[in-house]
C-alpha positions as CSV (number, residue, x, y, z in Angstrom):
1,X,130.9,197.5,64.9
2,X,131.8,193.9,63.9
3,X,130.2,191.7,61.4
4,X,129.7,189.4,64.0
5,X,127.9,192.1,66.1
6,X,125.0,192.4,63.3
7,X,122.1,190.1,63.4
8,X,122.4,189.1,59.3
9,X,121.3,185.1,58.3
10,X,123.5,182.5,58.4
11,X,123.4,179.7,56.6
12,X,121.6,177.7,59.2
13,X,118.6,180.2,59.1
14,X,118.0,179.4,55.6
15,X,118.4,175.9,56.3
16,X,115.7,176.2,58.6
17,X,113.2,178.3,56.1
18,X,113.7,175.5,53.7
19,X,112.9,173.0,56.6
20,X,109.9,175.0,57.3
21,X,108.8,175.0,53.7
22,X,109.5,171.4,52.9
23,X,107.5,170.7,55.9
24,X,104.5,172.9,54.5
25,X,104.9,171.4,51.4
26,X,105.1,167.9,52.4
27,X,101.5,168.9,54.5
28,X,99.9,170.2,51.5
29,X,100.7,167.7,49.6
30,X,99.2,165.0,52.2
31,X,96.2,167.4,53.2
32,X,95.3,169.3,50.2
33,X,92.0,167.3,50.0
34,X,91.2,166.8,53.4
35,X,91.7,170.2,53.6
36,X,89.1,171.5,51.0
37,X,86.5,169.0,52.3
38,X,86.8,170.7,55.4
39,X,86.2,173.7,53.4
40,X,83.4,172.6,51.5
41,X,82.0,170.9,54.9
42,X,82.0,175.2,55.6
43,X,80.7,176.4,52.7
44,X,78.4,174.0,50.7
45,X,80.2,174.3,47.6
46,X,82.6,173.0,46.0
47,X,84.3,176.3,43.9
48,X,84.5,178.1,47.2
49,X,85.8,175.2,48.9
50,X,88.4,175.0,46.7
51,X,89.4,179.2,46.9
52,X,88.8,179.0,50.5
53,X,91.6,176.6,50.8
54,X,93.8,178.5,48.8
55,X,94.0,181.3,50.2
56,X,94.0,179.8,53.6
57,X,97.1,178.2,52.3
58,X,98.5,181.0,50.5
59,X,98.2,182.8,54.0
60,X,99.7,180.5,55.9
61,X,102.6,180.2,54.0
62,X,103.0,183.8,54.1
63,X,103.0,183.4,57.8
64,X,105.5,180.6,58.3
65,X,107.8,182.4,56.6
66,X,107.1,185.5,59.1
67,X,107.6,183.2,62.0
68,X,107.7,179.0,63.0
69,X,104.4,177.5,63.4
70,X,103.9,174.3,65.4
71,X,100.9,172.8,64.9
72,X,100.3,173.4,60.9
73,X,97.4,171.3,59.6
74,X,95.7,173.3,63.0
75,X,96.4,176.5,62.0
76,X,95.5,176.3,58.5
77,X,92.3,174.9,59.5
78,X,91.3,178.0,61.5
79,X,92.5,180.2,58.7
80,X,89.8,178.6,56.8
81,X,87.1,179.1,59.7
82,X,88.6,182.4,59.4
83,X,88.0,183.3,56.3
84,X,84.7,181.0,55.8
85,X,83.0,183.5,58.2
86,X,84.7,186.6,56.8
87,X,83.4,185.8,53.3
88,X,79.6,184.9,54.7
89,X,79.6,188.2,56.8
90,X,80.5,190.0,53.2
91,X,77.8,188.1,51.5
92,X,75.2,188.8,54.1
93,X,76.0,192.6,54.2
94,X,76.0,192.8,49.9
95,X,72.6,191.0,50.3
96,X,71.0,193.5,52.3
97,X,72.4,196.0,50.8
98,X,71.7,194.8,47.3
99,X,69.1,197.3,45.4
100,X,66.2,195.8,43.9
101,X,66.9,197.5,40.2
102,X,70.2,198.8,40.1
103,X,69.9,202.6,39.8
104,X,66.4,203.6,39.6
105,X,64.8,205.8,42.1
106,X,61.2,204.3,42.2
107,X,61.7,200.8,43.9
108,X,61.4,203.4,47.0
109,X,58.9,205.4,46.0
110,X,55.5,205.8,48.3
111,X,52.4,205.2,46.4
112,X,50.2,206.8,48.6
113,X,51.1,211.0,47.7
114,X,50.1,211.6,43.9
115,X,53.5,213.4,43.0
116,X,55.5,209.9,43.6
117,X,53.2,208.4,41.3
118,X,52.9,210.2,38.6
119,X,56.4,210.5,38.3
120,X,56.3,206.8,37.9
121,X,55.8,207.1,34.3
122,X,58.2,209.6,34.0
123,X,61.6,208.6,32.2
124,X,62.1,211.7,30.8
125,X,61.7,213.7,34.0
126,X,64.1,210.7,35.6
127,X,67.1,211.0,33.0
128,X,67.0,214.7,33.6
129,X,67.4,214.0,37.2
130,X,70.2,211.6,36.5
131,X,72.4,214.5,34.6
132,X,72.1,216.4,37.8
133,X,75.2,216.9,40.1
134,X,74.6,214.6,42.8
135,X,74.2,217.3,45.5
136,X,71.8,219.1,43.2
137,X,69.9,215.5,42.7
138,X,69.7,214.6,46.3
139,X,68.5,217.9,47.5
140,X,65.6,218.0,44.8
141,X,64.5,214.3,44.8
142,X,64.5,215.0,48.8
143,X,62.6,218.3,48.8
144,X,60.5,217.7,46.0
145,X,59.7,214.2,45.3
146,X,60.1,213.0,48.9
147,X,58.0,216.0,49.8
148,X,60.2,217.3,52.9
149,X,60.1,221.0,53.9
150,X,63.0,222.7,53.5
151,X,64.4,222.7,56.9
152,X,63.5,218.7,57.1
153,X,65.7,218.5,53.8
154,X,68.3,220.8,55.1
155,X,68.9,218.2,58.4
156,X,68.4,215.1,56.2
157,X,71.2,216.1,54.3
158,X,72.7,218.0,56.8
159,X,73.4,220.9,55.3
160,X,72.1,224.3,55.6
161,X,68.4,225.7,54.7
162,X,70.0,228.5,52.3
163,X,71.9,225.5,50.7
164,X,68.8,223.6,50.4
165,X,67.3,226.8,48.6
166,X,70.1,227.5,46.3
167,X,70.9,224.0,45.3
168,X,67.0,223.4,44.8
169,X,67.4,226.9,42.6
170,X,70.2,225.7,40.3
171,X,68.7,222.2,39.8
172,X,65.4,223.5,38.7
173,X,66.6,225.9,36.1
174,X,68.7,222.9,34.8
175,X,66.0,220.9,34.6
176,X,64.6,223.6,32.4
177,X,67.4,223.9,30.8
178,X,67.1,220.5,29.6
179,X,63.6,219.7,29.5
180,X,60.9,220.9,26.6
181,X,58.5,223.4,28.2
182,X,55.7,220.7,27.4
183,X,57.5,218.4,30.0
184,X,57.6,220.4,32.9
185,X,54.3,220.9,32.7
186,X,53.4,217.9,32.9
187,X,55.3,217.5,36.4
């Protein structure tokens, strides 16, 4: 096998890539604003705007040099629809699924069976809880303060009804472990 035969750059290939990227360059330089307004015409603020553009840019020019692009200003313009969507899909999704109060139990608590509320005023019960393994903690909190049977618990968790009983088992005698006698009484 020749030299010749092998498919290596030549000179005039990297003539070319610095063609390409004195070409993006020159349209950056020309465009940059234009470019975020069109962001921030997206968006509705300015910060964004600016990161949108960017990385839209930063992505193109990871993309030119993968392979030649034609018409620039219109491709970096849809990167930025692109990612102006992708980045209000995220925000919608961390809104819904943004918790009230960050860790604490009782934002979904029904008021209407007398367990849930008393256990309202119940930190120290809660902190027990919290030292819990999580398996342990979800099983309880679903059996218990949720009041499920064990078979209802055993398919919301999807786990078996003899796992449901032993984890409910271990969990308790932790929590007595833990708690003063004076406590759990009280629960």
């Amino acid at each position: 096998m020749s030299l010749v035969s092998l498919n290596y750059p030549v000179a005039t290939d990297v003539v070319a890539y610095d063609d390409r990227d004195a070409a993006f360059e020159a349209m950056i330089a020309t465009r940059r604003r234009a470019l975020i307004g069109y962001a921030y015409s997206l968006v509705g603020n300015r910060t964004d705007a600016e990161d949108l553009a960017a990385e839209a840019v930063a992505r193109c020019w990871a993309a030119l040099r993968r392979r030649p692009i034609d018409q620039l200003d219109l491709y970096v313009r849809r990167t930025i629809v692109n990612l102006a969507i992708q980045r209000s899909r995220r925000r919608q999704i961390e809104e819904r699924y943004k918790p009230c109060r960050r860790d604490d139990w009782r934002v979904a608590v029904d008021t209407e069976h007398p367990f849930e509320l008393s256990m309202l005023d119940r930190d120290d019960l809660v902190a027990a809880l919290r030292r819990l393994p999580a398996d342990q903690r979800a099983t309880l909190v679903t059996r218990f303060i949720f009041g499920h049977s064990e078979e209802e618990t055993a398919l919301i968790l999807s786990i078996r009804v003899g796992t449901v009983k032993s984890r409910c088992s271990r969990a308790i005698a932790a929590l007595r472990a833990t708690m003063s006698p004076a406590s759990l009484a009280d629960a």
